[in-house]
py3Dmol code that shows the C-alpha trace and the ligand (Angstrom):
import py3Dmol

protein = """\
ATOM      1  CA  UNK A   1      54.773  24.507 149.799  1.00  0.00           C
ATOM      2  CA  UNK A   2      55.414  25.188 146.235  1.00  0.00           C
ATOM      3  CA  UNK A   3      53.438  24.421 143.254  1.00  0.00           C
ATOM      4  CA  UNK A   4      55.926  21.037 142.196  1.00  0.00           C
ATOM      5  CA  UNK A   5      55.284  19.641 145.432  1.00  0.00           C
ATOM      6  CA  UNK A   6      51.515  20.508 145.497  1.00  0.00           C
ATOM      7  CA  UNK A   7      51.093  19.318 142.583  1.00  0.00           C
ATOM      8  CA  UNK A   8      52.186  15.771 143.265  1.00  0.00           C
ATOM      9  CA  UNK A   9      50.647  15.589 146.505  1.00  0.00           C
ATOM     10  CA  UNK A  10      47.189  16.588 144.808  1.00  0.00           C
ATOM     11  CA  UNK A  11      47.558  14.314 141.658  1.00  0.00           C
ATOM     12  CA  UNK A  12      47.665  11.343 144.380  1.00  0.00           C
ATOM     13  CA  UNK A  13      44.884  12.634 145.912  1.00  0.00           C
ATOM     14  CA  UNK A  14      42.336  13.286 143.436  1.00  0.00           C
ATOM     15  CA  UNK A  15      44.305  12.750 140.180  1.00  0.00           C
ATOM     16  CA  UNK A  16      46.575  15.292 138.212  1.00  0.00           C
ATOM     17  CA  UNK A  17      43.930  16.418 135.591  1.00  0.00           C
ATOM     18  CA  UNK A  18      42.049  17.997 138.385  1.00  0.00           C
ATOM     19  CA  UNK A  19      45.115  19.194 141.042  1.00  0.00           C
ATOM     20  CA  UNK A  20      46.085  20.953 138.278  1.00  0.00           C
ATOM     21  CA  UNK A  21      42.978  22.575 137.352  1.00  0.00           C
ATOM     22  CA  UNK A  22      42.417  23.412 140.924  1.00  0.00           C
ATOM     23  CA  UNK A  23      45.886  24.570 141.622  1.00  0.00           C
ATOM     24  CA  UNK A  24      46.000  26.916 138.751  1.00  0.00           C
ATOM     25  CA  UNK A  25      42.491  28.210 139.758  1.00  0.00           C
ATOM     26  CA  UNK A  26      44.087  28.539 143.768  1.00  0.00           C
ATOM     27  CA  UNK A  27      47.047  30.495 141.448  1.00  0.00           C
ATOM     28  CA  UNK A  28      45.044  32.472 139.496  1.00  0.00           C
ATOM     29  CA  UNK A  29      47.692  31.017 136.496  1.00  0.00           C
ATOM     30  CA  UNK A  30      47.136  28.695 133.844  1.00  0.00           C
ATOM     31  CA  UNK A  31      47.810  25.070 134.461  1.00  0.00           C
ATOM     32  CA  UNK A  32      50.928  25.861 131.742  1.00  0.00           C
ATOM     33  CA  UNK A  33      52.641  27.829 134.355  1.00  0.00           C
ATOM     34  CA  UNK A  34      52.429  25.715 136.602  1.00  0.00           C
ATOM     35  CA  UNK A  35      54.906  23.500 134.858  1.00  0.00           C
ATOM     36  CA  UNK A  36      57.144  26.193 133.985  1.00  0.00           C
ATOM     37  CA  UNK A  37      56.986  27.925 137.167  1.00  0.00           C
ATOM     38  CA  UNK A  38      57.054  24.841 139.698  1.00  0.00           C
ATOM     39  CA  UNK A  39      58.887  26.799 142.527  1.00  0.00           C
ATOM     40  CA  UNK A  40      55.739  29.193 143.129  1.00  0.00           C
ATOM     41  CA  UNK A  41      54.371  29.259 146.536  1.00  0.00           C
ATOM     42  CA  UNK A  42      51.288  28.154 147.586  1.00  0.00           C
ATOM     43  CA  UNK A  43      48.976  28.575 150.462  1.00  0.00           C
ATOM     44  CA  UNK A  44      48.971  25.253 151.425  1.00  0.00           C
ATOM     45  CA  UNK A  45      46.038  25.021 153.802  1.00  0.00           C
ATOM     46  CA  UNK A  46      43.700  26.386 150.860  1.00  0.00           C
ATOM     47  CA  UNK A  47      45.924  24.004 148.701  1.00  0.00           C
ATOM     48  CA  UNK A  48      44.329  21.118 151.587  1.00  0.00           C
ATOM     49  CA  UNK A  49      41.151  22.503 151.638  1.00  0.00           C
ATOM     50  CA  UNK A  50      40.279  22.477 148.332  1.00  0.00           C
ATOM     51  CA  UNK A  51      41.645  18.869 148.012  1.00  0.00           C
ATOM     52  CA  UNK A  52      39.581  17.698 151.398  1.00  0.00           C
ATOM     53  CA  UNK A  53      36.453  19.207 149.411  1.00  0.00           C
ATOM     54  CA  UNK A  54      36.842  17.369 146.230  1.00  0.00           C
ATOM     55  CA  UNK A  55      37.768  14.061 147.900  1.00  0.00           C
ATOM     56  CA  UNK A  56      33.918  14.059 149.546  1.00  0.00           C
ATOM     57  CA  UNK A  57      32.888  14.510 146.597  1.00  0.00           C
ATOM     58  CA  UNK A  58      32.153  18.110 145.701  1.00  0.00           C
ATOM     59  CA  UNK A  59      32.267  18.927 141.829  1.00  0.00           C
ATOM     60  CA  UNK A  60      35.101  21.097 140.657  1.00  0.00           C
ATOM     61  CA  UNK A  61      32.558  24.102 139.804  1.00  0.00           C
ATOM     62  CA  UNK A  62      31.502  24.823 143.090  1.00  0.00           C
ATOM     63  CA  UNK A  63      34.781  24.509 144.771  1.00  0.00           C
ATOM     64  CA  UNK A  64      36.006  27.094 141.785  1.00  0.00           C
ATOM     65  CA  UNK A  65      32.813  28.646 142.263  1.00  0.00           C
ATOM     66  CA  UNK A  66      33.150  28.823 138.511  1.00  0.00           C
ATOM     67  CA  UNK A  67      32.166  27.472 135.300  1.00  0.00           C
ATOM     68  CA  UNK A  68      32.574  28.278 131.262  1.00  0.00           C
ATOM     69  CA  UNK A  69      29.300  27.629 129.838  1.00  0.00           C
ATOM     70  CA  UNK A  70      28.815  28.958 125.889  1.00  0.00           C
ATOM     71  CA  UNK A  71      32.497  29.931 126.123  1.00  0.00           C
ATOM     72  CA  UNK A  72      31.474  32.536 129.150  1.00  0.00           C
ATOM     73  CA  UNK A  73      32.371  32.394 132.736  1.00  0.00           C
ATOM     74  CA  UNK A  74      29.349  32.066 135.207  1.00  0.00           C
ATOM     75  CA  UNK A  75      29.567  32.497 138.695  1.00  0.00           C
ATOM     76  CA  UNK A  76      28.268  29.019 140.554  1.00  0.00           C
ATOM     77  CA  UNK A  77      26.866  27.743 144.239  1.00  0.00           C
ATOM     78  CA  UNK A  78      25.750  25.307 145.614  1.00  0.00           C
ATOM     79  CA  UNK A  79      22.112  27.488 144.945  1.00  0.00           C
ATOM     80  CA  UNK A  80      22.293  26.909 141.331  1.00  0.00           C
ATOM     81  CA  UNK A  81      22.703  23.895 138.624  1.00  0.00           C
ATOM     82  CA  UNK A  82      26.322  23.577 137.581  1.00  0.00           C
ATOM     83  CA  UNK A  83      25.277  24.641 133.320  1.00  0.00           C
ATOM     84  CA  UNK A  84      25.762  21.240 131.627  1.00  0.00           C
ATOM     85  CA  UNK A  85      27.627  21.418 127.983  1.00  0.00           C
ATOM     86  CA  UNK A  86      24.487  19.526 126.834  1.00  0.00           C
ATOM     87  CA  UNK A  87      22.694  22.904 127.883  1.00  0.00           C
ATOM     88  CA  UNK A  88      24.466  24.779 124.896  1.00  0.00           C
ATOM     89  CA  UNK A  89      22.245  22.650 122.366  1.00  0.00           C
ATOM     90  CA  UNK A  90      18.896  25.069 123.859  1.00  0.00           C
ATOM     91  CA  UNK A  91      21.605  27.721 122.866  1.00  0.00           C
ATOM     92  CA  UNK A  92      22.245  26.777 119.623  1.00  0.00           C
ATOM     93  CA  UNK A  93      18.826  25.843 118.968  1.00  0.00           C
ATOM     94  CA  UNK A  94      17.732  29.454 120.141  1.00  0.00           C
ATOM     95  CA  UNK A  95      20.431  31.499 117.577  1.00  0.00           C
ATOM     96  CA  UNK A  96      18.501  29.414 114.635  1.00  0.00           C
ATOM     97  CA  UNK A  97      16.120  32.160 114.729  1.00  0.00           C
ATOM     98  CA  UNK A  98      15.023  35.633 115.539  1.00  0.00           C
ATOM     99  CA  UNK A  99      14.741  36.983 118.957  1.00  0.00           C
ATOM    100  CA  UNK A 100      14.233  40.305 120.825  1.00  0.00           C
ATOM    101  CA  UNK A 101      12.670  39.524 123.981  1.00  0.00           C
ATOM    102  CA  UNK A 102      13.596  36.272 125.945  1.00  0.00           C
ATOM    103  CA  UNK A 103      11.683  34.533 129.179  1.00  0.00           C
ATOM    104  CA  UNK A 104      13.868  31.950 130.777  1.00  0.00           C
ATOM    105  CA  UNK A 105      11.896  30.262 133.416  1.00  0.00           C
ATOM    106  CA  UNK A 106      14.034  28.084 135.899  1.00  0.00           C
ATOM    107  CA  UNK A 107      16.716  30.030 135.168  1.00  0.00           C
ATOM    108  CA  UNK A 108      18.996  29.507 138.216  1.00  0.00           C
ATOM    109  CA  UNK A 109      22.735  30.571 137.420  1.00  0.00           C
ATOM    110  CA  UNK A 110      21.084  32.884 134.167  1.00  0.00           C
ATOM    111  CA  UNK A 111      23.262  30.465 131.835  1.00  0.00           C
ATOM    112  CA  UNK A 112      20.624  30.235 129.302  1.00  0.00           C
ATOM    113  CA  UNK A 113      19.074  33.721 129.260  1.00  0.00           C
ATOM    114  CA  UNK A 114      22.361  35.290 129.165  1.00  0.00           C
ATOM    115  CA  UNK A 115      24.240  33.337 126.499  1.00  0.00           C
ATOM    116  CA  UNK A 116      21.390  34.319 124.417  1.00  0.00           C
ATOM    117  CA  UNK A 117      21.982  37.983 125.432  1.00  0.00           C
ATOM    118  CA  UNK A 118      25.275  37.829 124.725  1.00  0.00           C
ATOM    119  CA  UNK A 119      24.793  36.673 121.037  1.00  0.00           C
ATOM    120  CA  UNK A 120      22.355  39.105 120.344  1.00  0.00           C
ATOM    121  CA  UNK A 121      23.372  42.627 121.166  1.00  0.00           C
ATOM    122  CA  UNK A 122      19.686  43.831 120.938  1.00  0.00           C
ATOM    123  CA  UNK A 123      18.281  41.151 122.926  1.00  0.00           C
ATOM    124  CA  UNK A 124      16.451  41.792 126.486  1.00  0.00           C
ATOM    125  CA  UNK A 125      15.126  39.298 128.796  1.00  0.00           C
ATOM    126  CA  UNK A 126      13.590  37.977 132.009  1.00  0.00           C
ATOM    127  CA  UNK A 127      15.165  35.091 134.106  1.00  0.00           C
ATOM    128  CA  UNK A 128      12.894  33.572 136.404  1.00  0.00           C
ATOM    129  CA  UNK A 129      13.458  31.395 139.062  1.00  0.00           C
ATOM    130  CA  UNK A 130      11.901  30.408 142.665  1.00  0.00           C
ATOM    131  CA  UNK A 131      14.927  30.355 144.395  1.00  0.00           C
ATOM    132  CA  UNK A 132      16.019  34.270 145.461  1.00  0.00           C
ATOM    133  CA  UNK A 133      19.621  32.725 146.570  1.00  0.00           C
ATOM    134  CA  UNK A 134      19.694  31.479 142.571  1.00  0.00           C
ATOM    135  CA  UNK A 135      18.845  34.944 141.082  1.00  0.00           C
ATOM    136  CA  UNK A 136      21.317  36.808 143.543  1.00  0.00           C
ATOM    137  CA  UNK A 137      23.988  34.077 141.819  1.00  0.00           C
ATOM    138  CA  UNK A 138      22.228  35.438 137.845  1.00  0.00           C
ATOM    139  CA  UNK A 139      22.262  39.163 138.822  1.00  0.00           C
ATOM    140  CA  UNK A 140      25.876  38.732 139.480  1.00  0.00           C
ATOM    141  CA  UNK A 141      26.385  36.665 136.285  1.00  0.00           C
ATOM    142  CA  UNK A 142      24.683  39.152 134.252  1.00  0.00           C
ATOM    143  CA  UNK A 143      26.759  42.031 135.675  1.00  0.00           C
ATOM    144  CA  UNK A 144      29.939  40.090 135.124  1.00  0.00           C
ATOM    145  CA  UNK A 145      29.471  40.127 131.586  1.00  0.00           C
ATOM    146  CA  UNK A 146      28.134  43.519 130.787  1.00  0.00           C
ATOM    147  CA  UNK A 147      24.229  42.336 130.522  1.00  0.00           C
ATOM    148  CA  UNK A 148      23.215  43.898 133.471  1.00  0.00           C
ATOM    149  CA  UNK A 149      21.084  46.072 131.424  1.00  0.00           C
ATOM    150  CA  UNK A 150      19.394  44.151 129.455  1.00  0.00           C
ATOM    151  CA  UNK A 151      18.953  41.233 132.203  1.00  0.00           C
ATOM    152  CA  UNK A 152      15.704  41.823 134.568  1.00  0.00           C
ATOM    153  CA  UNK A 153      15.195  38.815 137.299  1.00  0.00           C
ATOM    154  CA  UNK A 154      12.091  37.752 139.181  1.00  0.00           C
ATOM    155  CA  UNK A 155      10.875  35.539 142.039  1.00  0.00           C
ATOM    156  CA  UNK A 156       8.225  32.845 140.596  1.00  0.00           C
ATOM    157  CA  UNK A 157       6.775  29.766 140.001  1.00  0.00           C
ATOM    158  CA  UNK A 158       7.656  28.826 136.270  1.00  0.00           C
ATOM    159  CA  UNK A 159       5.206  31.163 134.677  1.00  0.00           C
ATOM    160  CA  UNK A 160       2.622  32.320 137.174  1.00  0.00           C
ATOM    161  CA  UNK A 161       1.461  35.761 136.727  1.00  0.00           C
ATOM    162  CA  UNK A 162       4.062  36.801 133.998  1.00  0.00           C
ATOM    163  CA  UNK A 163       1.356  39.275 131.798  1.00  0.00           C
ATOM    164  CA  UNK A 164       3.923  39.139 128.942  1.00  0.00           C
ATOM    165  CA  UNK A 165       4.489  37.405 125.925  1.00  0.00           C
ATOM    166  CA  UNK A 166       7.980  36.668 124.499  1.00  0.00           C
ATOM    167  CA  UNK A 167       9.901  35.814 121.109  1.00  0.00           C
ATOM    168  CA  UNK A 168      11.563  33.356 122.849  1.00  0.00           C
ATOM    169  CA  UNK A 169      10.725  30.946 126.239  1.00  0.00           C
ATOM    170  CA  UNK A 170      14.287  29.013 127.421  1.00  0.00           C
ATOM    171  CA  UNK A 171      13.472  26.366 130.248  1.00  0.00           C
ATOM    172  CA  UNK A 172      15.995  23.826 131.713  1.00  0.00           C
ATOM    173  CA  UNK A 173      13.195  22.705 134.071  1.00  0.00           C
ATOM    174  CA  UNK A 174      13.888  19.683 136.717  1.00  0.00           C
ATOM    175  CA  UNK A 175      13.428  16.544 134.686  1.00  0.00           C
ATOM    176  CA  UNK A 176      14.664  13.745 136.957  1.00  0.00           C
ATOM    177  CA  UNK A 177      13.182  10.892 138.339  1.00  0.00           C
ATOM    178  CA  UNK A 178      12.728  11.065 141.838  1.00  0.00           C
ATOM    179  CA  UNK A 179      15.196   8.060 143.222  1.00  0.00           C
ATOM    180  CA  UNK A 180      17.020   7.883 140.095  1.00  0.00           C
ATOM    181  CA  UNK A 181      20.599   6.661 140.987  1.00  0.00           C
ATOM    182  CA  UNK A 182      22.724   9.915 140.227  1.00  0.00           C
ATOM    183  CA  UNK A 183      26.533  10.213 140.948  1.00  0.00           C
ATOM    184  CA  UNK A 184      27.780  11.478 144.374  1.00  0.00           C
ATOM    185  CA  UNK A 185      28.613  14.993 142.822  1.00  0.00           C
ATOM    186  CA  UNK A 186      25.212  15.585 141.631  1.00  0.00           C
ATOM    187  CA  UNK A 187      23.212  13.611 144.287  1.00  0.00           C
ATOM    188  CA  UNK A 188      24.981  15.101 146.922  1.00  0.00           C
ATOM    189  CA  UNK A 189      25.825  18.464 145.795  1.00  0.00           C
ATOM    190  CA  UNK A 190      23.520  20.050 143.621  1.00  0.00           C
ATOM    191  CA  UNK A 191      20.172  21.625 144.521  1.00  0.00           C
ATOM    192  CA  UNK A 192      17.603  18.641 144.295  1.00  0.00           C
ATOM    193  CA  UNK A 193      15.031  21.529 143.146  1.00  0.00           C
ATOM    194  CA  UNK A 194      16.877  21.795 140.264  1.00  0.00           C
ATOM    195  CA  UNK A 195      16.918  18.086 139.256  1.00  0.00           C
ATOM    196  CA  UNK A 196      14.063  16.205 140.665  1.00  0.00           C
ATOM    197  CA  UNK A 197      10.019  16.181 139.089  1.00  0.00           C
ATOM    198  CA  UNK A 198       8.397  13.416 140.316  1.00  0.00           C
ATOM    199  CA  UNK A 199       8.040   9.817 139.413  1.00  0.00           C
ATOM    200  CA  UNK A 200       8.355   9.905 136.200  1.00  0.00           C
ATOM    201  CA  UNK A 201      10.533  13.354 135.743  1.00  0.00           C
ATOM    202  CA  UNK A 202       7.436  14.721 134.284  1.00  0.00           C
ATOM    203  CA  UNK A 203       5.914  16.955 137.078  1.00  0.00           C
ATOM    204  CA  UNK A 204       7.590  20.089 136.035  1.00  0.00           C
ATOM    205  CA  UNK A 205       6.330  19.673 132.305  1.00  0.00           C
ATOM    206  CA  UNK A 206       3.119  19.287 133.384  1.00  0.00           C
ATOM    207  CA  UNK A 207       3.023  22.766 134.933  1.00  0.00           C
ATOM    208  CA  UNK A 208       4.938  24.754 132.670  1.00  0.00           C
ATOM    209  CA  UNK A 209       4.267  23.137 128.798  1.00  0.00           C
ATOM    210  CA  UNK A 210       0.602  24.559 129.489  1.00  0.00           C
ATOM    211  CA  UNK A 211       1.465  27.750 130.243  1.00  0.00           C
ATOM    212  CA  UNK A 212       3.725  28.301 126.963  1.00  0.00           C
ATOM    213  CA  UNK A 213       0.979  29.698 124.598  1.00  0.00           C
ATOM    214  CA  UNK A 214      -0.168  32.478 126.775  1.00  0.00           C
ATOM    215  CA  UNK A 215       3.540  33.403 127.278  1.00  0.00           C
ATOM    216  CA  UNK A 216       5.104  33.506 123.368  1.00  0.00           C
ATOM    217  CA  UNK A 217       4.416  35.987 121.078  1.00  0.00           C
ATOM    218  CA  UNK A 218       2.849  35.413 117.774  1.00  0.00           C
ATOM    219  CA  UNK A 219       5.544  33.252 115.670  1.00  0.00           C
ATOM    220  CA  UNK A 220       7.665  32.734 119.083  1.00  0.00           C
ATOM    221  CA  UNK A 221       9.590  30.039 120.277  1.00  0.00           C
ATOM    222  CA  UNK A 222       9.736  27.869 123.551  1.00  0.00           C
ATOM    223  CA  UNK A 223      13.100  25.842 123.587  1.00  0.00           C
ATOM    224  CA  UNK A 224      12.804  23.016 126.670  1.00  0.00           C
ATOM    225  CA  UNK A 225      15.767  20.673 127.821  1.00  0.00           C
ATOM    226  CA  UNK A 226      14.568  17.554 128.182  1.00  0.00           C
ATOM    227  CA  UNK A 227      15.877  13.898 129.249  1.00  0.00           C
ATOM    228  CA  UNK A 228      17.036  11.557 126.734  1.00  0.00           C
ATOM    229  CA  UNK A 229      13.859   9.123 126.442  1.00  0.00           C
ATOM    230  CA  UNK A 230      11.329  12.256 127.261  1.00  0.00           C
ATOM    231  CA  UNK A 231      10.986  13.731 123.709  1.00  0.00           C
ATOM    232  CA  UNK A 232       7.597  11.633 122.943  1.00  0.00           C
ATOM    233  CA  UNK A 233       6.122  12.114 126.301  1.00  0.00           C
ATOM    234  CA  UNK A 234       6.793  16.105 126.354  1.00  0.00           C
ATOM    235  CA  UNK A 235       6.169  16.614 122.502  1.00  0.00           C
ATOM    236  CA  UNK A 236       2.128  14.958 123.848  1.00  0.00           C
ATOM    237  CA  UNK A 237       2.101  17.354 126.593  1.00  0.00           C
ATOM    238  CA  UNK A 238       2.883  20.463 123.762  1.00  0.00           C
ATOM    239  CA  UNK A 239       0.800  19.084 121.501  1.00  0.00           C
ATOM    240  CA  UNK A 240      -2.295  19.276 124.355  1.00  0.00           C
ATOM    241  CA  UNK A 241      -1.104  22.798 124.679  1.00  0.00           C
ATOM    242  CA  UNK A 242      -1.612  23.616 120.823  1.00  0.00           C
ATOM    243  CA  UNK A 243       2.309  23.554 119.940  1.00  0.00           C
ATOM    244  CA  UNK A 244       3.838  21.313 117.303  1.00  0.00           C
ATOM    245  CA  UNK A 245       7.963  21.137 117.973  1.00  0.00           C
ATOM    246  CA  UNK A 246      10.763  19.769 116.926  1.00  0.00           C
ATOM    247  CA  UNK A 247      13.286  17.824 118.410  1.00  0.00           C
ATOM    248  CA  UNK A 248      17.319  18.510 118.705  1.00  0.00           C
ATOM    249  CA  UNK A 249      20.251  15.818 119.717  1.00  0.00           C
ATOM    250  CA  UNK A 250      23.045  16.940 122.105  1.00  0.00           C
ATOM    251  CA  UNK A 251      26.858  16.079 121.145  1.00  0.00           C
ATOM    252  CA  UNK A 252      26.013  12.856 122.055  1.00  0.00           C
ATOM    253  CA  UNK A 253      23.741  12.357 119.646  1.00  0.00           C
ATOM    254  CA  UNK A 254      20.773  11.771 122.302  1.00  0.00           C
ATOM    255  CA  UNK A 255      17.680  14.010 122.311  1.00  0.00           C
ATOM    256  CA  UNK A 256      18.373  17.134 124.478  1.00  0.00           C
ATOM    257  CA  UNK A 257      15.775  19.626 123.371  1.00  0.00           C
ATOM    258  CA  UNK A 258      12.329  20.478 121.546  1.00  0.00           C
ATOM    259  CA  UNK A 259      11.782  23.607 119.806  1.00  0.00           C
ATOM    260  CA  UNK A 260       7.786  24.203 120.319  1.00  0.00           C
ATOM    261  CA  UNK A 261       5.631  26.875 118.042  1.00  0.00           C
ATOM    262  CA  UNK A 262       2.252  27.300 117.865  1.00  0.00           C
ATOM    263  CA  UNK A 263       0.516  25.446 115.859  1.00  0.00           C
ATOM    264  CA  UNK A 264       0.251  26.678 112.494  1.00  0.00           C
ATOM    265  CA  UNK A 265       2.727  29.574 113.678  1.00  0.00           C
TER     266      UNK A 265
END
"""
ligand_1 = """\
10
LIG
N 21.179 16.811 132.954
C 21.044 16.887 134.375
C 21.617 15.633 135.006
O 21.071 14.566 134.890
C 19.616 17.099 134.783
C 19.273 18.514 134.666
C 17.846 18.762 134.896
O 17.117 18.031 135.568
N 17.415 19.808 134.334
O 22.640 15.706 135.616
"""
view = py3Dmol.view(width=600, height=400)
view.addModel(protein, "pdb")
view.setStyle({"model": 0}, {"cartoon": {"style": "trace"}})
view.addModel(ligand_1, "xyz")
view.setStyle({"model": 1}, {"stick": {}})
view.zoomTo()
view.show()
């Protein structure tokens, strides 16, 4: 098969944004050559499977098993969250400040923890997740982009037993609903671990928000993702904790983070 006819069978099939996108990936070309180059060959049965996977339903990333997050490439599975572009406002929100020493709790693919690395060439940091398939897909992140070294990872339980204290705390925690109607992709895709806290998408908060003072240092930060409509409820569980915070909009222009301190910090 070559890439012209490949192209057209996949753009009936799943549309052409994404047949191209895939094909290239198959390629290992850019989806411009695929256009200028239309007679290449292609494996078709990978061409088929890759198709037969995205037609149940499985998002692009995992088929890839790739993903740019903060302009970077991260290695993705179906262990990990797919990193979100709404993710890159904890990001931005982090490089506002000062930081030598970063604890990313939750940290699944190391997205996050190693952006944050990656901006700040003195930077080290902890990623911890409870998931050991999700920190054997962060290792490999943080190797693939030279942070290897300044990258540790750990088995926990948010922060449990961590007898450290941090400039910085990142945590995308699970803020779902539980039986919140969520697309096919992410419903039937991505790891439910990852997505769902309870009732009112508040379970993980609970846990975690109160152990953020005995984990940043004096003058630290602890930058949370949060769910559009969950700034006032979280901001009450910080405040409980001792920490006043701040909150910051995604793209969108919808509340995607809070940046806690300690009170009168
Ligand atoms: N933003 C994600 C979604 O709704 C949720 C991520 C999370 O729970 N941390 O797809």
């Amino acid at each position: 098969m070559t890439a012209d006819g490949a192209l057209r069978m996949g753009a009936a099939r799943i549309g052409r944004l994404e047949a191209e996108v895939l094909l290239a990936h198959l390629l290992g070309c850019s989806r411009g050559d695929l256009i200028l180059r239309p007679g290449m060959a292609v494996d078709a049965g990978a061409f088929e499977a890759m198709l037969a996977r995205r037609e149940a339903g499985e998002p692009l990333a995992y088929i890839m098993g790739v993903r740019e997050f903060w302009s970077l490439d991260f290695a993705v599975t179906r262990d990990v969250l797919i990193p979100r572009p709404d993710s890159e406002t904890l990001v931005a929100a982090a490089l506002e400040g000062d930081f030598a020493r970063v604890l990313d709790l939750g940290t699944g693919s190391g997205a996050l923890l190693l952006a944050c690395l990656h901006e700040r060439a003195g930077a080290r940091g902890l990623g911890v997740d409870s998931s050991a398939a999700a920190l054997a897909v962060a290792r490999g992140n943080a190797a693939a982009l030279g942070l290897g070294r300044r990258a540790d990872f750990a088995l926990g339980d948010w922060g449990a037993g961590i007898g450290e204290r941090f400039d910085l705390v990142l945590c995308n925690p699970p803020y779902v609903e539980t039986g919140a109607i969520l697309s096919v992709e992410v419903r039937d895709f991505e790891p439910a671990g990852a997505l769902f806290a309870g009732a009112d998408g508040l379970d993980a908060y609970r846990v975690l928000v109160p152990q953020l003072p005995g984990l940043m240092a004096p003058g630290g930060r602890a930058i949370l993702e949060i769910g559009w409509r969950q700034a006032d409820a979280v901001l009450g569980l910080a405040r409980a904790a001792g920490l006043v915070g701040e909150v910051r909009r995604d793209l969108a222009g919808r509340d995607r983070a809070l940046v806690l301190r300690g009170d009168g910090a």
